[in-house]
C-alpha positions in Angstrom: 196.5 -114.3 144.0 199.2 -112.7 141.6 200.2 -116.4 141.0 196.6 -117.3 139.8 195.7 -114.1 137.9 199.0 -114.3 136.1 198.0 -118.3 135.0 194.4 -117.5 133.9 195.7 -114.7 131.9 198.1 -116.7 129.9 195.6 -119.1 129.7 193.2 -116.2 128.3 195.8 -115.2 126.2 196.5 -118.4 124.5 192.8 -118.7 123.6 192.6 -115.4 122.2 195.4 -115.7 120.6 194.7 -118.6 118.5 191.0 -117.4 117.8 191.8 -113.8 117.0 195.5 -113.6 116.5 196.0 -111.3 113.2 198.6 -110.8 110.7 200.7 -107.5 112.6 200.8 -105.9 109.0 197.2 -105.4 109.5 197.2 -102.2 111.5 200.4 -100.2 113.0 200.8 -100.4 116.7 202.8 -97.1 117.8 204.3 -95.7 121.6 204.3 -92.0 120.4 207.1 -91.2 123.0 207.6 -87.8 124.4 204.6 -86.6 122.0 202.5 -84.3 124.3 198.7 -83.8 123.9 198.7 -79.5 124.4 196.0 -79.1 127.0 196.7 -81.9 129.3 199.5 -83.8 131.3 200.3 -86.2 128.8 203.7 -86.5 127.5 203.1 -89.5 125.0 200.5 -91.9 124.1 199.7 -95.1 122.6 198.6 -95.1 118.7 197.1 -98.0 116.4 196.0 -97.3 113.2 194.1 -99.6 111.2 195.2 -101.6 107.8 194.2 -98.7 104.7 194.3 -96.1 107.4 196.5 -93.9 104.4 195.1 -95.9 101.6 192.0 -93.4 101.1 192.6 -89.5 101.9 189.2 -89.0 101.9 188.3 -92.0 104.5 187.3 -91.6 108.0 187.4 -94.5 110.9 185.5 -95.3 114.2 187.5 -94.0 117.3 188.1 -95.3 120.5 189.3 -93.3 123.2 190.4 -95.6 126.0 191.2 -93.6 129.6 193.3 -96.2 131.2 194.1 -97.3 135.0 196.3 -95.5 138.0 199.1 -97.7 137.7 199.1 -97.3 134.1 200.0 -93.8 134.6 203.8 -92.5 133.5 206.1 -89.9 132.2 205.4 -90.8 128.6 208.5 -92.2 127.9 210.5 -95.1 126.9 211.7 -97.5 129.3 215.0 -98.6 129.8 214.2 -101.8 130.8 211.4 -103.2 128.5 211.0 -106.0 131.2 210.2 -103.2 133.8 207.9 -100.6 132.2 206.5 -98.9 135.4 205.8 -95.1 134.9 206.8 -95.2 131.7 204.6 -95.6 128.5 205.1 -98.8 127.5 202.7 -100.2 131.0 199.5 -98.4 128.9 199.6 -101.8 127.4 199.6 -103.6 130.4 195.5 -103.7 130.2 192.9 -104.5 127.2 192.3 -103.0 124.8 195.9 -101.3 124.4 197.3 -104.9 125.6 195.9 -106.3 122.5 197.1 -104.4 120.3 200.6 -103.7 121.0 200.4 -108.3 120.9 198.7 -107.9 117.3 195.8 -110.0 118.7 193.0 -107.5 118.3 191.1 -108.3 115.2 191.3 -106.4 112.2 187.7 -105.3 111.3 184.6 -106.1 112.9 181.5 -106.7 111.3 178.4 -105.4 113.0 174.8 -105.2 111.3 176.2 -106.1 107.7 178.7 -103.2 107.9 182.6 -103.5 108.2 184.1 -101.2 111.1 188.4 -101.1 112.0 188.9 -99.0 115.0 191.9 -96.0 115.4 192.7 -96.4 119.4 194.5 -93.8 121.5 196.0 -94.8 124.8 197.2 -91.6 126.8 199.3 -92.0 129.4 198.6 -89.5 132.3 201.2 -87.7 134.2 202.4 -89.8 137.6 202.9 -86.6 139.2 199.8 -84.5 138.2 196.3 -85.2 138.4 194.3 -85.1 135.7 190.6 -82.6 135.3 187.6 -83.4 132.7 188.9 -80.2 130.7 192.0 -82.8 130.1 189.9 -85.1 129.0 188.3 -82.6 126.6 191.9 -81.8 125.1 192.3 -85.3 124.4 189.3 -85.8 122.2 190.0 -82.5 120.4 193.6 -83.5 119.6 192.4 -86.9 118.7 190.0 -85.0 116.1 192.3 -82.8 114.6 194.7 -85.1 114.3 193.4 -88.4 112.9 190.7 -89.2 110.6 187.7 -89.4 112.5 184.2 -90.6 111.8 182.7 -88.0 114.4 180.1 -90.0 114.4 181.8 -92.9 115.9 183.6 -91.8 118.4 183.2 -93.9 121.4 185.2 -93.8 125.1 186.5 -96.6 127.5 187.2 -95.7 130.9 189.3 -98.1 133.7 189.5 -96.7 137.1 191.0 -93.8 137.5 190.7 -93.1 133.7 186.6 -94.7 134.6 186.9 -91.6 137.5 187.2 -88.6 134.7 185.0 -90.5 132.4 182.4 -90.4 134.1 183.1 -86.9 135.3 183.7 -85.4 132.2 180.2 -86.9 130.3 178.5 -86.3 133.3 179.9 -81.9 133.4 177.7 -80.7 130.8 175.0 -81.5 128.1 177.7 -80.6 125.3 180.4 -83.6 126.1 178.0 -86.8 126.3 176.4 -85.7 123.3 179.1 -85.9 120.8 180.4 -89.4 122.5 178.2 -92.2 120.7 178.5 -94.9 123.0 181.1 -95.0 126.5 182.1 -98.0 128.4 183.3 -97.7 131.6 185.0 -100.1 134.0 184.8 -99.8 138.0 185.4 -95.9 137.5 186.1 -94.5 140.4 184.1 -91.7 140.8 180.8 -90.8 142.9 177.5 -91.3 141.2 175.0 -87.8 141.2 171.8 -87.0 140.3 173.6 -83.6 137.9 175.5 -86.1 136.3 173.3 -88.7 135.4 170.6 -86.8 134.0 173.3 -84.8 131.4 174.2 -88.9 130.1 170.6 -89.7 130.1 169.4 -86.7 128.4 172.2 -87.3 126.0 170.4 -90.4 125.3 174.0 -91.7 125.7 174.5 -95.6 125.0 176.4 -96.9 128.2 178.0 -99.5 129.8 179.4 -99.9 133.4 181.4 -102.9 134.3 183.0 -104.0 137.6 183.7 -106.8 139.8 180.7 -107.8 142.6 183.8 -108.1 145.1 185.6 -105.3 144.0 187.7 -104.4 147.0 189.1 -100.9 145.4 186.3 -99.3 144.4 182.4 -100.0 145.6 180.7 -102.2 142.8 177.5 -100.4 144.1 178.8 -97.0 142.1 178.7 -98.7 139.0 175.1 -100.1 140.1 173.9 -96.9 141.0 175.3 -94.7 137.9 173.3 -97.2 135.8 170.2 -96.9 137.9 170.2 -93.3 137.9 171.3 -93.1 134.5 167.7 -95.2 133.7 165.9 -93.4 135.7 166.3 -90.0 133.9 166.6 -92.0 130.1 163.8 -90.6 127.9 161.3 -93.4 127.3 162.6 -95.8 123.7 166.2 -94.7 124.5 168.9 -97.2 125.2 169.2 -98.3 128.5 172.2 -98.5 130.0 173.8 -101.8 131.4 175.6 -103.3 134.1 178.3 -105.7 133.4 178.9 -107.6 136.6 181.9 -110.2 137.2 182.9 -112.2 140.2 185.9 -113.4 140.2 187.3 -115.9 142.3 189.5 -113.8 144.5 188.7 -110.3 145.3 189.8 -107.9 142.8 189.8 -104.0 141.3 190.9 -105.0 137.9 187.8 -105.8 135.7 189.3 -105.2 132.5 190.9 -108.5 131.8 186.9 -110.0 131.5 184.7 -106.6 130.3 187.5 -105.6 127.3 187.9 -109.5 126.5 187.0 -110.3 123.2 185.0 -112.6 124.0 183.4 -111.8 127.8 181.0 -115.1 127.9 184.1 -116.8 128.9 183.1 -115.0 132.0 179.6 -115.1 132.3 176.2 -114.9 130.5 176.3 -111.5 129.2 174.5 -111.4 125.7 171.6 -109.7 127.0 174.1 -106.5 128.3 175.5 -106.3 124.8 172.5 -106.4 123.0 173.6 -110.0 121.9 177.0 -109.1 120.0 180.1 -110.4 121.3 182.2 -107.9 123.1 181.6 -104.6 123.7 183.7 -103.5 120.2 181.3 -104.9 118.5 178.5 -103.3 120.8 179.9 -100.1 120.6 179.7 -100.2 116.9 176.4 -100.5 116.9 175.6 -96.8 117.8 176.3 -93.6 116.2 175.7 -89.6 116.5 174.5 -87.3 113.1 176.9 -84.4 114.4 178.1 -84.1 110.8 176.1 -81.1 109.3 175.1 -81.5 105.2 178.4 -81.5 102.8 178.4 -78.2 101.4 176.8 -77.9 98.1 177.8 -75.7 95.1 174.8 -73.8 94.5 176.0 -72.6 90.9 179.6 -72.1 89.5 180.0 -70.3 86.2 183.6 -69.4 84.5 183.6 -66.9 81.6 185.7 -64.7 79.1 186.1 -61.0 80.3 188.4 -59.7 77.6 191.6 -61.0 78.1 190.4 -62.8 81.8 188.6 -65.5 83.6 185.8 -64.5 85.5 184.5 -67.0 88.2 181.4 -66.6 90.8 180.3 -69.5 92.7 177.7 -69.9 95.2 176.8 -72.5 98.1 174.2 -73.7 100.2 174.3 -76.1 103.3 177.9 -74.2 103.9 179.0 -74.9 107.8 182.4 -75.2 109.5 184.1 -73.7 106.2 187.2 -72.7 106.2 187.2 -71.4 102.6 187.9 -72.4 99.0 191.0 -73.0 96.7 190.4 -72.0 93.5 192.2 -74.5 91.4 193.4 -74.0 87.3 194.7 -76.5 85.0 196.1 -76.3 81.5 194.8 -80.0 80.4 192.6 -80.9 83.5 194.5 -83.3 85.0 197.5 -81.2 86.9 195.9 -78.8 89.1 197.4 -75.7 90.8 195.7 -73.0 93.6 195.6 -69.5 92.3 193.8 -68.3 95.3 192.4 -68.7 98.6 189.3 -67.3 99.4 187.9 -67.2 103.3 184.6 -68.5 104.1 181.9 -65.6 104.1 178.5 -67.8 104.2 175.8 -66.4 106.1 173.0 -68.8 107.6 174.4 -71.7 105.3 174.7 -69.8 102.2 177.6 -67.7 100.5 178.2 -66.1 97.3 181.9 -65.5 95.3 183.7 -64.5 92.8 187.4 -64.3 91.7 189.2 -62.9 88.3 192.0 -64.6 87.5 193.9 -61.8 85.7 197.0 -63.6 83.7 194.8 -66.6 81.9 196.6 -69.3 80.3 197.1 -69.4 76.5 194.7 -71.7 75.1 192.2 -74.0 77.3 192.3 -73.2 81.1 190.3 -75.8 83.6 189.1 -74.5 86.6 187.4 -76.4 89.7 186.8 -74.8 93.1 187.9 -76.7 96.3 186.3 -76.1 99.9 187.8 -76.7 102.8 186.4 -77.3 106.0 187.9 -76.7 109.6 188.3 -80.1 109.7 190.1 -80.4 106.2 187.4 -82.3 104.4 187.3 -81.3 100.8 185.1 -81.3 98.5 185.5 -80.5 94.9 183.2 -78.9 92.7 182.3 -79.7 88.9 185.1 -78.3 85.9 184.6 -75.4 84.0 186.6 -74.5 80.9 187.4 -70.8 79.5 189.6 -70.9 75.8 191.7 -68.3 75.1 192.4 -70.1 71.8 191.0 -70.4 68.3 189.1 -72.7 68.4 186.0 -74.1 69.8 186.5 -77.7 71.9 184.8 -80.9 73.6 186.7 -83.0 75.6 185.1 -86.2 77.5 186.7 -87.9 80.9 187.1 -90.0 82.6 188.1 -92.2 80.2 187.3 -95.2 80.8 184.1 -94.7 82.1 182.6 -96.6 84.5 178.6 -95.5 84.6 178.9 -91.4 83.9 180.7 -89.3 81.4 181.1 -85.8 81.6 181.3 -83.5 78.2 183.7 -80.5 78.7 183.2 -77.4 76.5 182.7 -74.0 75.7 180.6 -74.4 73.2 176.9 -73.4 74.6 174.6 -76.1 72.9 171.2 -76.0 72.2 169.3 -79.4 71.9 172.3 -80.4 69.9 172.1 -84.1 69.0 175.4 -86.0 70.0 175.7 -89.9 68.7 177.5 -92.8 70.7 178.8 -95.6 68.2 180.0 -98.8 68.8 182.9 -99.8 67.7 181.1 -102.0 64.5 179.8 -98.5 63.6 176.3 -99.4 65.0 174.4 -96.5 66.0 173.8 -97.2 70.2 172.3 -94.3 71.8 171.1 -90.7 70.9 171.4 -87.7 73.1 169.9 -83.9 73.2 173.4 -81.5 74.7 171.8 -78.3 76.3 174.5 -75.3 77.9 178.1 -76.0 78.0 181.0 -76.5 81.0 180.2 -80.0 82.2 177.2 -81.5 80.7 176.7 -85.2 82.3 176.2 -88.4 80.0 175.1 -91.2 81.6 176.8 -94.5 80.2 175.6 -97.3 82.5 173.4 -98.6 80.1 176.0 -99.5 77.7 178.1 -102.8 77.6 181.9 -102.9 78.3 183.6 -102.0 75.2 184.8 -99.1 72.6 183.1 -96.4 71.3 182.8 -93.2 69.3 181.1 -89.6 70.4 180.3 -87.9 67.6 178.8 -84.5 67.3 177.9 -81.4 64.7 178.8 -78.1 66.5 179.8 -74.7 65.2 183.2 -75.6 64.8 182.9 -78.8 62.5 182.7 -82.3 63.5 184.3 -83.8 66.8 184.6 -87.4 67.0 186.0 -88.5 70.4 187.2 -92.5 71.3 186.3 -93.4 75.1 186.3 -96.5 76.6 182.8 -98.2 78.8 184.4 -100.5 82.1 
């Protein structure tokens, strides 16, 4: 048996290889040895990152989660012998998905409904010694979370076995856990089917898979059978229903993974009506999503003034959840910023109100922009505000170049002040009323690629400012 399973997977291999092999440069493929998870028996883990993963501090990926086998269970660190990787880490990748990776075979996006997807995948590797509980389970996705950066929306779980066993445990505990998991596949997990446990995925309206070999001779194929049937059962009505993904090998066999987690399972089978007619279940899974995400915080207001010889600032927000607080950020030229302060969150249903004086003002122009911070560390900046200490009265225009906006920084409080956009021929283009002062928006979409001139009457004289249309 070990004979023919060994040939059919290098047949497998071969095939996958040459349809989806990928340049390794396209994601990193990392054992994280002796790197503990706090909360659970984990001492290391299994990490891929996906090509522009640090390219965009701001972006945020689809997660997978994969709870892998018994035997791929170990002491989370490196193995002596590479040829003999039993108990240690390196045997997470003895099974798909984590076997793909660490071969640089799994591809580097997918494409599902028009939208490009590339996954961040965590392996753990459970203790040999210890067993592992659902609140283990818990600690994983929290450090997973806090650690990477997550599209909570997308984060989706793949069970095998004994990982398949706590899976199915852990989304079937409580109403809380299946309802932040957008879609789970699970593969012969060994674990009991209930009624409690059902009805929490159902009610979840959780997007599910179960996999497993008709002649499984490990674990009963009629578990999987019968977590799907309950699962339907107790499934709101227009909810996705969950599947059953059913292989039979030709010898007897626990290990489904090698067909469900293929890339491309029809090899196997007809299963296109299972996965909702995409290829694999990667591309399945990417079809669903939660909207745990709350509203981005929005700055209700943010006003900077003279005080004498300080800057006051007040701000207030709306739609303000999981805050952490807000830098309060000054620049001398508006391009190098520093924090002056930190100021704790102190929103109440949503909305907050603040202020800050910052007491030793620069001489001259000072910038200054507010930055919140979530628990999560998103950020989001607010709009610029300006307070001279100088002479003179000033506009200033960036970016520059301009792609379709242009934002007008002064102190100067207009008042249906006419401002004048030349071309660089002289030619008079466009006409605009300017009404308050900090950051007044222009909108330049309208206007071709080229040079032009600003040019406005204000208090102070005439300013006439170059910027560049992309």
């Amino acid at each position: 048996m070990k004979c023919l399973r060994l040939a059919l997977v290098s047949t497998l291999l071969v095939i996958t290889t040459s349809l989806f092999g990928q340049d390794p440069l396209t994601y990193t493929s990392t054992f994280r040895y002796n790197t503990p998870i706090p909360g659970t028996n984990c001492n290391g883990f299994h990490e891929s990152l996906p090509k522009g993963y640090n390219d965009d501090p701001q972006g945020k990926f689809p997660v997978i989660l994969y709870l892998a086998g018994n035997s791929q269970r170990g002491n989370g660190q490196q193995a002596p012998d590479p040829n003999n990787a039993y108990g240690y880490l390196e045997y997470v990748a003895f099974d798909r998905p984590t076997r793909y990776l660490k071969e640089h075979s799994f591809p580097e996006e997918f494409i599902v409904n028009g939208q490009t997807y590339r996954f961040i995948v965590i392996t753990p590797q459970f203790s040999l010694t210890e067993f592992t509980n659902i609140e283990q389970i818990e600690a994983c996705y929290q450090y997973v979370v806090s650690h990477y950066k997550v599209d909570i929306d997308r984060f989706y779980i793949i069970g095998n076995s004994y990982g398949g066993a706590y899976l199915w445990d852990y989304l079937g505990d409580n109403s809380s856990n299946p309802a932040k998991i957008a879609a789970a596949v699970n593969v012969a997990g060994a674990s009991l089917p209930n009624d409690t446990k059902c009805a929490f995925m159902a009610n979840a309206m959780l997007p599910l898979i179960a996999c497993h070999n008709t002649n499984d001779n490990v674990v009963q194929y009629s578990w999987s059978q019968q977590y799907v049937n309950r699962v339907n059962f107790f499934m709101p009505v227009g909810a996705e229903q969950a599947s059953l993904m059913g292989f039979t090998p030709p010898v007897a066999q626990h290990d489904a993974t090698w067909m469900s987690l293929d890339l491309n399972p029809s090899l196997y089978g007809s299963y296109a009506t299972q996965l909702d007619g995409k290829v694999n279940v990667y591309e399945w899974l990417l079809q669903f999503r939660r909207f745990l995400n709350p509203l981005p915080v929005q700055f209700a207001s943010f006003n900077a003034i003279k005080l004498n010889y300080k800057s006051q600032l007040n701000w207030s927000t709306a739609n303000e959840t999981n805050s952490r607080g807000f830098e309060i950020l000054r620049s001398s030229d508006g391009n190098s910023w520093n924090v002056l302060h930190f100021e704790n969150s102190a929103s109440t249903g949503g909305h907050g109100q603040y202020d800050f004086t910052d007491n030793n003002p620069l001489t001259g122009k000072n910038y200054y922009r507010i930055r919140q911070l979530d628990l999560n560390n998103t950020k989001k900046l607010s709009e610029i505000r300006i307070v001279d200490f100088g002479k003179n009265e000033f506009v200033n225009l960036y970016p520059n170049p301009a792609v379709n906006m242009l934002y007008l920084i002064t102190d100067i409080n207009f008042n249906k002040t006419a401002a004048k956009i030349f071309n660089s021929q002289g030619q008079l283009v466009s006409t605009i009323l300017l009404n308050g002062s900090g950051t007044i928006s222009i909108p330049v979409s309208q206007l071709k690629p080229g040079t032009y001139f600003f040019q406005i009457q204000h208090s102070a004289g005439n300013s006439k400012l170059k910027f560049v249309k992309k």
